[in-house]
PDB file of N, CA, C, O and CB in Angstrom:
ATOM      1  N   UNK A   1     139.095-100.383  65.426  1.00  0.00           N
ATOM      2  CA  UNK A   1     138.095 -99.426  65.817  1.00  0.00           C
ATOM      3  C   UNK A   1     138.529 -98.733  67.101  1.00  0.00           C
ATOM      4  O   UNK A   1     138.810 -99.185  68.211  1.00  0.00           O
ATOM      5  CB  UNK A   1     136.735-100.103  65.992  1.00  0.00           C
ATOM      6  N   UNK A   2     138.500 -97.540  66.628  1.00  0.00           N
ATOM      7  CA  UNK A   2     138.791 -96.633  68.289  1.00  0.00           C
ATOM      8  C   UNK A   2     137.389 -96.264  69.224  1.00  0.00           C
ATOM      9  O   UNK A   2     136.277 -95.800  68.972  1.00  0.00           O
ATOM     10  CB  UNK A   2     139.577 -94.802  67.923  1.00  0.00           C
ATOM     11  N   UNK A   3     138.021 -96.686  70.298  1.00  0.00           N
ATOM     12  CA  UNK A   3     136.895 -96.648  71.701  1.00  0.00           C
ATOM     13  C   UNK A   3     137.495 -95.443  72.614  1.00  0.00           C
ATOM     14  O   UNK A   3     138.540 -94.805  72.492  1.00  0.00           O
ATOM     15  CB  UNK A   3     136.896 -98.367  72.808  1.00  0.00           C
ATOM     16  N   UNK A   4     136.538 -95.372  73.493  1.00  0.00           N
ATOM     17  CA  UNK A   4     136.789 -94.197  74.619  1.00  0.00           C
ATOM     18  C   UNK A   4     137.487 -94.869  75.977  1.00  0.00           C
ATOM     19  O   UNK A   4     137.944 -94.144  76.861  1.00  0.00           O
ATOM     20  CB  UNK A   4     135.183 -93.425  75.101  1.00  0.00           C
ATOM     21  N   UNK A   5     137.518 -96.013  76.041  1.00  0.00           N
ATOM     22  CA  UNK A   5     137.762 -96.988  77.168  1.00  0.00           C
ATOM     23  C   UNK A   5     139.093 -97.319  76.932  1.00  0.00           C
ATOM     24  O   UNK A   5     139.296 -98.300  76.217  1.00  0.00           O
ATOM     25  CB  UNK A   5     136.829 -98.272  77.226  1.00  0.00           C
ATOM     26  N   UNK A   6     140.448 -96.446  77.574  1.00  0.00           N
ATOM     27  CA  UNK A   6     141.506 -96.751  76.836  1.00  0.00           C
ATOM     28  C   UNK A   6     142.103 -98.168  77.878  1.00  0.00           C
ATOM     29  O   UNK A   6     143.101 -98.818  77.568  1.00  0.00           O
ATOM     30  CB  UNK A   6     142.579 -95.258  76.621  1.00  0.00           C
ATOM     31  N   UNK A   7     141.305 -98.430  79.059  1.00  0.00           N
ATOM     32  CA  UNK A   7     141.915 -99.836  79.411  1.00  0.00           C
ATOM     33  C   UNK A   7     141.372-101.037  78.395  1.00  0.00           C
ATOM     34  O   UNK A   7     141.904-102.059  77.964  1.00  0.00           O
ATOM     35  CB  UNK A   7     141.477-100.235  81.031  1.00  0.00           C
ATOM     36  N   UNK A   8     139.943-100.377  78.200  1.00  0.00           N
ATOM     37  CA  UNK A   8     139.173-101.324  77.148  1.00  0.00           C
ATOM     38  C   UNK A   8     140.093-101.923  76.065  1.00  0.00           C
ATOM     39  O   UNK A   8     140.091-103.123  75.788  1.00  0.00           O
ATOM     40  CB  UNK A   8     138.008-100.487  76.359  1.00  0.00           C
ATOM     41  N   UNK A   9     141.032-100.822  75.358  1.00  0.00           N
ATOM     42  CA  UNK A   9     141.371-101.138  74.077  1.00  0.00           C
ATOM     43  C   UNK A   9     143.052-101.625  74.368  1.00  0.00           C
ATOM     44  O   UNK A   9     143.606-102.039  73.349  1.00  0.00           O
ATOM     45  CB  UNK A   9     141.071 -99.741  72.980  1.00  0.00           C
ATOM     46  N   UNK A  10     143.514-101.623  75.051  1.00  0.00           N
ATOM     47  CA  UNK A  10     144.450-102.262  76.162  1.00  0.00           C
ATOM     48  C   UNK A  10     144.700-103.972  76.107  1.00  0.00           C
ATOM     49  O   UNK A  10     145.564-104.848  76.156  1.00  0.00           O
ATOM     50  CB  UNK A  10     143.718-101.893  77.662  1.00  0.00           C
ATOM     51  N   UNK A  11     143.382-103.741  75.978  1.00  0.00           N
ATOM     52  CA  UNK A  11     143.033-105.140  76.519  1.00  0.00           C
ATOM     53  C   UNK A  11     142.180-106.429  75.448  1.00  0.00           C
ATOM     54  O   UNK A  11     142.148-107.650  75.294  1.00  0.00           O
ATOM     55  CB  UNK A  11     142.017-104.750  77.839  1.00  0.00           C
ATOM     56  N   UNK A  12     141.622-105.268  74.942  1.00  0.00           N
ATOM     57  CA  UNK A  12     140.773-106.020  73.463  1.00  0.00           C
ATOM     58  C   UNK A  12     141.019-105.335  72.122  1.00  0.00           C
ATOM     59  O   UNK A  12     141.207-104.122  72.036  1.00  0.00           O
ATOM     60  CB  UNK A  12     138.980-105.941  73.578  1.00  0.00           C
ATOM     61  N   UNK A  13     141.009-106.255  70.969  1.00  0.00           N
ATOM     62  CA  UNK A  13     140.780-105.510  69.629  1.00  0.00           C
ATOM     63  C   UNK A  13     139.709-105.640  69.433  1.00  0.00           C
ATOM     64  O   UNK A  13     139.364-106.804  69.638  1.00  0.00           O
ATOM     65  CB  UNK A  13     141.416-105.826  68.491  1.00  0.00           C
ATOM     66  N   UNK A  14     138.663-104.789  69.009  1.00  0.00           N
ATOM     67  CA  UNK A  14     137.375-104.548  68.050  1.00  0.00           C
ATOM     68  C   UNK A  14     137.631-104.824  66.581  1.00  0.00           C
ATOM     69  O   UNK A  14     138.684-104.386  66.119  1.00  0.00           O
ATOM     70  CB  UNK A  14     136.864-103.017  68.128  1.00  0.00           C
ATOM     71  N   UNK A  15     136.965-105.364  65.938  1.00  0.00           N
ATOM     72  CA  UNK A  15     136.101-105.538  64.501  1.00  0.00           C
ATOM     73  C   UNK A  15     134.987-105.566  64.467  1.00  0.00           C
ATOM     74  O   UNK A  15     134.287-106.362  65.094  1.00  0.00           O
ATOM     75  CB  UNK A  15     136.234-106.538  63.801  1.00  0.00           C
ATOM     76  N   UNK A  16     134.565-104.617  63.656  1.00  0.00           N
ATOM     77  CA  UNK A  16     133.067-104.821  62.954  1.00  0.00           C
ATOM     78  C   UNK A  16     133.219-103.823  61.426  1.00  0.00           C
ATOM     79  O   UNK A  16     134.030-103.012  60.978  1.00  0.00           O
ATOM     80  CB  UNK A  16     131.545-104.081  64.236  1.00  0.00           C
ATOM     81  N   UNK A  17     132.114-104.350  61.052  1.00  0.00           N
ATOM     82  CA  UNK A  17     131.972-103.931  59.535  1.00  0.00           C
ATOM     83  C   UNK A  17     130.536-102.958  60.120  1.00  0.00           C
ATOM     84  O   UNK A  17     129.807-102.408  59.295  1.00  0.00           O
ATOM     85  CB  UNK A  17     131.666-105.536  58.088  1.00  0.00           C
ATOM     86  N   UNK A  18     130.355-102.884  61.155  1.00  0.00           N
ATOM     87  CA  UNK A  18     129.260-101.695  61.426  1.00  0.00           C
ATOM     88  C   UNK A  18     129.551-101.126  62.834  1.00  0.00           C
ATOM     89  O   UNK A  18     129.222-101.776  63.826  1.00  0.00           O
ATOM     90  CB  UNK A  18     127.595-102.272  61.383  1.00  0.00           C
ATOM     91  N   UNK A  19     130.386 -99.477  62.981  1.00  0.00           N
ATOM     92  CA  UNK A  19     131.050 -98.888  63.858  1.00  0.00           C
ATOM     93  C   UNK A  19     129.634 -98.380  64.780  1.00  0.00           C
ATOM     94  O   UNK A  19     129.668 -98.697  65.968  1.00  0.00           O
ATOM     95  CB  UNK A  19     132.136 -97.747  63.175  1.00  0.00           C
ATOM     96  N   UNK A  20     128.596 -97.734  64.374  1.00  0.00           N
ATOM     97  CA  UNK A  20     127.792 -97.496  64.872  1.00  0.00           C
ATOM     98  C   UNK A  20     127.123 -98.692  65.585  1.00  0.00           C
ATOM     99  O   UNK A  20     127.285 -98.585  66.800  1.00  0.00           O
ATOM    100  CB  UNK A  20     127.251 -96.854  64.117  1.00  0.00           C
ATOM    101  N   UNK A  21     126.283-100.023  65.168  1.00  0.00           N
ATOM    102  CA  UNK A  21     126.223-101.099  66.145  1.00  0.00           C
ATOM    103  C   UNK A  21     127.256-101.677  67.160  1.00  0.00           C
ATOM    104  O   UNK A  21     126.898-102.085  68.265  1.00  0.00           O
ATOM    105  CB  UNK A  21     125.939-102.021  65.483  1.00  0.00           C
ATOM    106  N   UNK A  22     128.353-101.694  66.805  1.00  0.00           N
ATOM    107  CA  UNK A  22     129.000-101.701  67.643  1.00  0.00           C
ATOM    108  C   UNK A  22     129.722-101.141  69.005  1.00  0.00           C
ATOM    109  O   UNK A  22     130.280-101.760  69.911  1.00  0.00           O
ATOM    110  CB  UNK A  22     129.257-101.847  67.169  1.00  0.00           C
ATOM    111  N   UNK A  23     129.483 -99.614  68.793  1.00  0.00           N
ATOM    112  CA  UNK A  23     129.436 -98.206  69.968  1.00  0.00           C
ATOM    113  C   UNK A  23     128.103 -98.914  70.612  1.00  0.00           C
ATOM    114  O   UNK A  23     128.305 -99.335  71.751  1.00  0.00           O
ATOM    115  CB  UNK A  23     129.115 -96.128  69.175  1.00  0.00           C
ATOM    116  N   UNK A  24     126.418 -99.185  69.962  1.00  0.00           N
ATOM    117  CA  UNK A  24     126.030 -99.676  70.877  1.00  0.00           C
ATOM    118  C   UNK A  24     125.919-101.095  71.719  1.00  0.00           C
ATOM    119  O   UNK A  24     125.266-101.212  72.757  1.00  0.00           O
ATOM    120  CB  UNK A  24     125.355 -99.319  70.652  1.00  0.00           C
ATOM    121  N   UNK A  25     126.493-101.897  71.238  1.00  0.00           N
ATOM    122  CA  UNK A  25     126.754-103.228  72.072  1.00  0.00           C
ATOM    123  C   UNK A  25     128.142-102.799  73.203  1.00  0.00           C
ATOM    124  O   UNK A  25     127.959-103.282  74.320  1.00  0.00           O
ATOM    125  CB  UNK A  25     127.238-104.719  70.793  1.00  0.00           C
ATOM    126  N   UNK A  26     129.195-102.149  73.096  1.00  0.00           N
ATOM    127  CA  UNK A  26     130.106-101.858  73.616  1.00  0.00           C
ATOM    128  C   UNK A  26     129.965-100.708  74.384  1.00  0.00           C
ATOM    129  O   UNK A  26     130.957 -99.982  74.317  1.00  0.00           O
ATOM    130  CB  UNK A  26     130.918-101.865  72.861  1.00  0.00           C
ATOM    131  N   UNK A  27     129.017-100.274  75.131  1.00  0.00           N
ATOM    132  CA  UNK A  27     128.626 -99.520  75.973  1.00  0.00           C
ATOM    133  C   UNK A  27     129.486 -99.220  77.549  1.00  0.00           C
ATOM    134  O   UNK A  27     129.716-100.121  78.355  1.00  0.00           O
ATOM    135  CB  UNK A  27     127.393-100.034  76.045  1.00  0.00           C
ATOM    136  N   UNK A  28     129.855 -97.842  77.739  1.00  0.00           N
ATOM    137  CA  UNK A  28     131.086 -97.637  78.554  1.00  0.00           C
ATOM    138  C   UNK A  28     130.818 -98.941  80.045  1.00  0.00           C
ATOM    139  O   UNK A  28     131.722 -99.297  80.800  1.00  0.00           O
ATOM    140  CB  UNK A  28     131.132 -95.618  79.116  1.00  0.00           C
ATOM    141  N   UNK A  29     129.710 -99.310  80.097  1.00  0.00           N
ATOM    142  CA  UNK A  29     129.037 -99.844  81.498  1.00  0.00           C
ATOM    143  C   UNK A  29     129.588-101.613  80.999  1.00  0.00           C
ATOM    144  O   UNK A  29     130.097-102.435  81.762  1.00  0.00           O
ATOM    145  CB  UNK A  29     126.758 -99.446  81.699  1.00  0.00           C
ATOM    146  N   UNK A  30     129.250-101.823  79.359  1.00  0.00           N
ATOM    147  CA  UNK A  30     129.867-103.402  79.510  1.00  0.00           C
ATOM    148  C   UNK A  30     131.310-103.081  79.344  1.00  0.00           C
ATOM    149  O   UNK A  30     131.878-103.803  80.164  1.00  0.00           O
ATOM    150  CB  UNK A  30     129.313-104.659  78.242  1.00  0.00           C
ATOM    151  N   UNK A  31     132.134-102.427  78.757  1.00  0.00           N
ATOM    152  CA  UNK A  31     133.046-103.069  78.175  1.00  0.00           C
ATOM    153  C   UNK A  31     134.095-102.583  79.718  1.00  0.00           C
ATOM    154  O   UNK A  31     135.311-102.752  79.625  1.00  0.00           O
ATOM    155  CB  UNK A  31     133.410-102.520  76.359  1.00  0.00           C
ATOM    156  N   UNK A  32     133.551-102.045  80.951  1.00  0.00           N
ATOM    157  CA  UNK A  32     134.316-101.835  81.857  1.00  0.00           C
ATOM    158  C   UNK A  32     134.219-103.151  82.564  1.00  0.00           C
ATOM    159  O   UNK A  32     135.219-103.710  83.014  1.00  0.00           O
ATOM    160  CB  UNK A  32     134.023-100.638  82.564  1.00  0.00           C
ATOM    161  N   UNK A  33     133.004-103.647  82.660  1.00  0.00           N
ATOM    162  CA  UNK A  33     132.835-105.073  83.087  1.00  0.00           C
ATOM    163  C   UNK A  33     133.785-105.803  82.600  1.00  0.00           C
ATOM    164  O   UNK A  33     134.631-106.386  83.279  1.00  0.00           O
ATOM    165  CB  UNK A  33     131.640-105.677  82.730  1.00  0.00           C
ATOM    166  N   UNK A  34     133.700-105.814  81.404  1.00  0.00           N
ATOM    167  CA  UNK A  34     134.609-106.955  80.419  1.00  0.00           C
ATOM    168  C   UNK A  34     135.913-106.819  80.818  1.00  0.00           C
ATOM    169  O   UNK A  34     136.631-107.795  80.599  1.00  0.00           O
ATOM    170  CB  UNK A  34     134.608-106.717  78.703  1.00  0.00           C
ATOM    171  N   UNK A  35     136.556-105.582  81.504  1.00  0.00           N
ATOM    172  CA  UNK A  35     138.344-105.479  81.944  1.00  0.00           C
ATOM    173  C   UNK A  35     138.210-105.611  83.430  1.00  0.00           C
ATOM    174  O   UNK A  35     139.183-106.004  84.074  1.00  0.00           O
ATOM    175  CB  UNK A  35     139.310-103.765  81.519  1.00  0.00           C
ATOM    176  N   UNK A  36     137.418-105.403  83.850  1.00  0.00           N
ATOM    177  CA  UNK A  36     137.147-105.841  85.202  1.00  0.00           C
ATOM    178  C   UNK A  36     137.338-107.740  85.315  1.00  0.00           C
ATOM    179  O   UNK A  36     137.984-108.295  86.204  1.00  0.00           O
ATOM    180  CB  UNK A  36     135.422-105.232  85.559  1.00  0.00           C
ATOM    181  N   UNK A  37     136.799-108.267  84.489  1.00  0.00           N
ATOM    182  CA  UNK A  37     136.353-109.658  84.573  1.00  0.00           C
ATOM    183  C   UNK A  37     137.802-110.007  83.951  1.00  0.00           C
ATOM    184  O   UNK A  37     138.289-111.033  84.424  1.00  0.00           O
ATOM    185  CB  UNK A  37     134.794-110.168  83.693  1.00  0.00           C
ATOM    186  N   UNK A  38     138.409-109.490  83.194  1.00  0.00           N
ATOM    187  CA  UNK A  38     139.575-110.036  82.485  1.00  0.00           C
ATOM    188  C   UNK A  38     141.115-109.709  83.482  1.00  0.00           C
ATOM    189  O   UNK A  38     142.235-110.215  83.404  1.00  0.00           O
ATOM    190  CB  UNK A  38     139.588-109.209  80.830  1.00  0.00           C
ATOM    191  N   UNK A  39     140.535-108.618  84.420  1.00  0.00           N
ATOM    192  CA  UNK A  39     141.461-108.654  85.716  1.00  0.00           C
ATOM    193  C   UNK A  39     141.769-109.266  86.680  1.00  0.00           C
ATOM    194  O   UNK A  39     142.802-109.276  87.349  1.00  0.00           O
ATOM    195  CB  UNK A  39     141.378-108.057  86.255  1.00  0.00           C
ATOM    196  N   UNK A  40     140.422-110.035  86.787  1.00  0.00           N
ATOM    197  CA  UNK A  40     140.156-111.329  87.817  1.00  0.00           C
ATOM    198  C   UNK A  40     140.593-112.932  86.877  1.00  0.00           C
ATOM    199  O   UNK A  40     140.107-113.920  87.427  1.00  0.00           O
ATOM    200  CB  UNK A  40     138.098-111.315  88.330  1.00  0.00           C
ATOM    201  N   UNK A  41     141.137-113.135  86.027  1.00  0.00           N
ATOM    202  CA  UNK A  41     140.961-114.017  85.281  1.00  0.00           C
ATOM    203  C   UNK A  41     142.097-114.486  85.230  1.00  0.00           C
ATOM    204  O   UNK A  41     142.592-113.693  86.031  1.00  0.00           O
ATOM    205  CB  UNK A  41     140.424-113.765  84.253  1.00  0.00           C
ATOM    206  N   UNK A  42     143.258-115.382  84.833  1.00  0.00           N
ATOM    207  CA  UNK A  42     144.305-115.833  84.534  1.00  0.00           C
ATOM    208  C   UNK A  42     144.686-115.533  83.055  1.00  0.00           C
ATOM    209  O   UNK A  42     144.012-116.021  82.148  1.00  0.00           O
ATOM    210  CB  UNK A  42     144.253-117.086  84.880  1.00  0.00           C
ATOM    211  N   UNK A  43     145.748-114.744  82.805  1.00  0.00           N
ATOM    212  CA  UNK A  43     146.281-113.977  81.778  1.00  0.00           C
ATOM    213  C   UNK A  43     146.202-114.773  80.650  1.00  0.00           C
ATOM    214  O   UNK A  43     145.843-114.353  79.550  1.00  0.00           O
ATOM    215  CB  UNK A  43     147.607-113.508  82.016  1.00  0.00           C
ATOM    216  N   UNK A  44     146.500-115.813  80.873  1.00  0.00           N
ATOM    217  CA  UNK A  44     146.902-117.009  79.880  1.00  0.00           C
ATOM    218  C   UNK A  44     145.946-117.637  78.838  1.00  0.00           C
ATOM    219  O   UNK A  44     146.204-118.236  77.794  1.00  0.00           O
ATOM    220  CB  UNK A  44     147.284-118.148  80.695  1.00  0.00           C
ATOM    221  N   UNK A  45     144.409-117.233  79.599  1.00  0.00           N
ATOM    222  CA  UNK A  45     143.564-117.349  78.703  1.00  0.00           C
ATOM    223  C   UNK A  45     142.747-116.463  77.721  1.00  0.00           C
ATOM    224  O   UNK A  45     142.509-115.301  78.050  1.00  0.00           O
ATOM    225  CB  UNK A  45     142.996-117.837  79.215  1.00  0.00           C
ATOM    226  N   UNK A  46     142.379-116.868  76.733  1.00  0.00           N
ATOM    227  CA  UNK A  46     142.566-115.958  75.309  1.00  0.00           C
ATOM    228  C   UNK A  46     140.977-116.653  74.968  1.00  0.00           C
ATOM    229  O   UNK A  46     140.772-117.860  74.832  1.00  0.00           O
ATOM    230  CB  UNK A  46     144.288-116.419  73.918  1.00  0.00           C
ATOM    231  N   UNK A  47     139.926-115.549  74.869  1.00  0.00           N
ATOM    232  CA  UNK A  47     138.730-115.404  74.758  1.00  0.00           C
ATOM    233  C   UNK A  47     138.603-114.521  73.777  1.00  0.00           C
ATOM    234  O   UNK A  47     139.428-113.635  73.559  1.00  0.00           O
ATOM    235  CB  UNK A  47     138.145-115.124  75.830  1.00  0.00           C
ATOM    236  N   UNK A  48     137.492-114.721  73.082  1.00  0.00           N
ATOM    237  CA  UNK A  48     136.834-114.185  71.780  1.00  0.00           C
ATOM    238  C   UNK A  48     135.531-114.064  72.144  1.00  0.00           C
ATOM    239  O   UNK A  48     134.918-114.958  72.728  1.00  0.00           O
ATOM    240  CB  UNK A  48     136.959-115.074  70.483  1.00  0.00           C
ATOM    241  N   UNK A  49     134.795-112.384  71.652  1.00  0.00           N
ATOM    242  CA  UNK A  49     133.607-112.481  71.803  1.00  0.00           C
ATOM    243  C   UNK A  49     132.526-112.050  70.628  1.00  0.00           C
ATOM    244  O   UNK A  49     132.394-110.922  70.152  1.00  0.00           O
ATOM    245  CB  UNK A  49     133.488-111.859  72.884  1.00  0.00           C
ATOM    246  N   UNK A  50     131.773-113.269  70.280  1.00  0.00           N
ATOM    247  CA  UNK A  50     130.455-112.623  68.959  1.00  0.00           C
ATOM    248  C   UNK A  50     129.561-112.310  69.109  1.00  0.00           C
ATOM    249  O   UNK A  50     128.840-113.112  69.703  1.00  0.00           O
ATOM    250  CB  UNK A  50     129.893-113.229  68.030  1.00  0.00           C
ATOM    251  N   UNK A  51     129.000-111.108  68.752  1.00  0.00           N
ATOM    252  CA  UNK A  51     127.576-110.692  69.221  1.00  0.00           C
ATOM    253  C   UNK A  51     126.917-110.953  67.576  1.00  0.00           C
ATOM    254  O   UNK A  51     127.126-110.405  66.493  1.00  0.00           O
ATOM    255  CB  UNK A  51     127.452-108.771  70.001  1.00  0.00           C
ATOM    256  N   UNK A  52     126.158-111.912  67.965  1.00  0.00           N
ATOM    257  CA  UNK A  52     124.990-112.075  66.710  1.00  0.00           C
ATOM    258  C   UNK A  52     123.337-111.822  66.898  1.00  0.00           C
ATOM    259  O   UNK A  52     123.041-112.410  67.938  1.00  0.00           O
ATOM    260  CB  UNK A  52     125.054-113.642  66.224  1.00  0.00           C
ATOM    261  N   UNK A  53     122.665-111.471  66.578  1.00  0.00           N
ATOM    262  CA  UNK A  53     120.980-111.421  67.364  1.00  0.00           C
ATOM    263  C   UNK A  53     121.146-110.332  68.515  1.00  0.00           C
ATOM    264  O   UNK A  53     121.427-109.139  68.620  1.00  0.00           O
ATOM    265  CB  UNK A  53     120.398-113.187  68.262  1.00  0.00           C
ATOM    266  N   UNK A  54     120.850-111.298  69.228  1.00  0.00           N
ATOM    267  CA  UNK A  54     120.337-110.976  70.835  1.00  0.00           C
ATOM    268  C   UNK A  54     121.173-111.922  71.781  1.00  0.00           C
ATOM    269  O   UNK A  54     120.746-112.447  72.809  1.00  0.00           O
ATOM    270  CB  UNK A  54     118.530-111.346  71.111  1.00  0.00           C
ATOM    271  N   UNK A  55     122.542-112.055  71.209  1.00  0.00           N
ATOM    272  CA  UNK A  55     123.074-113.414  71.930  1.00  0.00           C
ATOM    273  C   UNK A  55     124.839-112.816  72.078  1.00  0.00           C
ATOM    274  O   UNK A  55     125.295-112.146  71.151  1.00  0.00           O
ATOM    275  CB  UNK A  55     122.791-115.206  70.675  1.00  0.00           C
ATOM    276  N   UNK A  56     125.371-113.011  72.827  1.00  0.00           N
ATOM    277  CA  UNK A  56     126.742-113.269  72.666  1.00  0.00           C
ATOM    278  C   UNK A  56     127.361-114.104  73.147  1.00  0.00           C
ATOM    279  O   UNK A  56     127.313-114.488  74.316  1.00  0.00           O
ATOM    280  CB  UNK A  56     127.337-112.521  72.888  1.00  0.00           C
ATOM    281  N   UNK A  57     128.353-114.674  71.855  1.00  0.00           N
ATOM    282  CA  UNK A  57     128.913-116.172  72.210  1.00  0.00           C
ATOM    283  C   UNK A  57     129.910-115.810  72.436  1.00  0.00           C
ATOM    284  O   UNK A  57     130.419-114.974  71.690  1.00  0.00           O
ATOM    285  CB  UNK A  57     128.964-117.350  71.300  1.00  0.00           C
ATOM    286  N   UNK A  58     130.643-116.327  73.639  1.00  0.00           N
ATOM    287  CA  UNK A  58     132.112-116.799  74.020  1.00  0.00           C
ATOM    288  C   UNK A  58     132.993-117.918  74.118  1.00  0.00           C
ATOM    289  O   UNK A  58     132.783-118.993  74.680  1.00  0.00           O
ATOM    290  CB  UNK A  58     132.249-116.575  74.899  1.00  0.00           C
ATOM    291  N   UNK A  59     134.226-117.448  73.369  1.00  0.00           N
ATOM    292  CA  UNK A  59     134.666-119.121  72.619  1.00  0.00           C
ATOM    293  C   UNK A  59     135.882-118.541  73.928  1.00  0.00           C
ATOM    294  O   UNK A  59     136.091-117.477  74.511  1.00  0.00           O
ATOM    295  CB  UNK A  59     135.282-119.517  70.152  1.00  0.00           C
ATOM    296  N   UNK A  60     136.488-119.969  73.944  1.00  0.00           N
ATOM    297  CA  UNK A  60     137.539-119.991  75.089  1.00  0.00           C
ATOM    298  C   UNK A  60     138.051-120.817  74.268  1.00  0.00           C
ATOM    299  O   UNK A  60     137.355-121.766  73.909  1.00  0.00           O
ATOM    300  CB  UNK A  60     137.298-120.403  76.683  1.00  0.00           C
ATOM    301  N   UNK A  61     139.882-120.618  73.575  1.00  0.00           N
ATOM    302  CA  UNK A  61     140.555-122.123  72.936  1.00  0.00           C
ATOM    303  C   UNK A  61     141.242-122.402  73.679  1.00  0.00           C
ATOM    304  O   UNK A  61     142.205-121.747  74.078  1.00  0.00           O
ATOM    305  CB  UNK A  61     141.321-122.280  71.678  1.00  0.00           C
ATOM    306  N   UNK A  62     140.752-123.830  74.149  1.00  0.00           N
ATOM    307  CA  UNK A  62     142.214-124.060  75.383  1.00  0.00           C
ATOM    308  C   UNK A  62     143.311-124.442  74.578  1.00  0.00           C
ATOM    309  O   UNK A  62     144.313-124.683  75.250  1.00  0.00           O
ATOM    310  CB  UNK A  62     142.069-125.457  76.696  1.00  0.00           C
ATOM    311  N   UNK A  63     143.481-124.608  73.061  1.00  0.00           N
ATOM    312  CA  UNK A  63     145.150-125.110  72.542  1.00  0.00           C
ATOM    313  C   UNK A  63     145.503-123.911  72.732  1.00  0.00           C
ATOM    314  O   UNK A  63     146.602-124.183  73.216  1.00  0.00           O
ATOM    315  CB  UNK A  63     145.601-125.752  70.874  1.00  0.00           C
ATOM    316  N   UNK A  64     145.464-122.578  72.751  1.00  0.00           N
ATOM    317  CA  UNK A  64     146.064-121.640  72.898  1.00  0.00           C
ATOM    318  C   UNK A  64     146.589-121.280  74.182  1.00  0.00           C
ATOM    319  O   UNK A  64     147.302-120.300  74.396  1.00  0.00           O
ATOM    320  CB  UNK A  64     145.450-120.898  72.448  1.00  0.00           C
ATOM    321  N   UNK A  65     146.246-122.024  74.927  1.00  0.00           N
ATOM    322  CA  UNK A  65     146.604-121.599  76.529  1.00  0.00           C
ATOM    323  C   UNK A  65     147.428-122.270  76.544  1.00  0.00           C
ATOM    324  O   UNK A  65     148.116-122.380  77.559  1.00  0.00           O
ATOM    325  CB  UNK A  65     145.732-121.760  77.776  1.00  0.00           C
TER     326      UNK A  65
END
């Protein structure tokens, strides 16, 4: 999925099976947060994020680190 946030997409891949919900959960204000926070972070770790409901879960695998 193409975004407007080209550090955004830099930095993350998008999937969804719905492009329109997803433009709104990925809003220019979070997903700058989200490269902001991933700038401060140690490279090495490899995070996944699910938005289901009203919730988003973040998995962290540490075998991958």
């Amino acid at each position: 999925m193409k975004l407007e946030n080209i550090d955004f997409e830099k930095e993350f891949d998008v999937y969804s099976e719905d492009k329109i919900e997803s433009r709104v959960l990925l809003t220019p204000s979070f997903m700058y947060r989200l490269v902001d926070y991933v700038n401060k972070i140690s490279r090495k770790r490899i995070y996944e994020l699910f938005f289901k409901d009203d919730y988003i879960y973040v998995k962290y695998d540490i075998l991958k680190t």
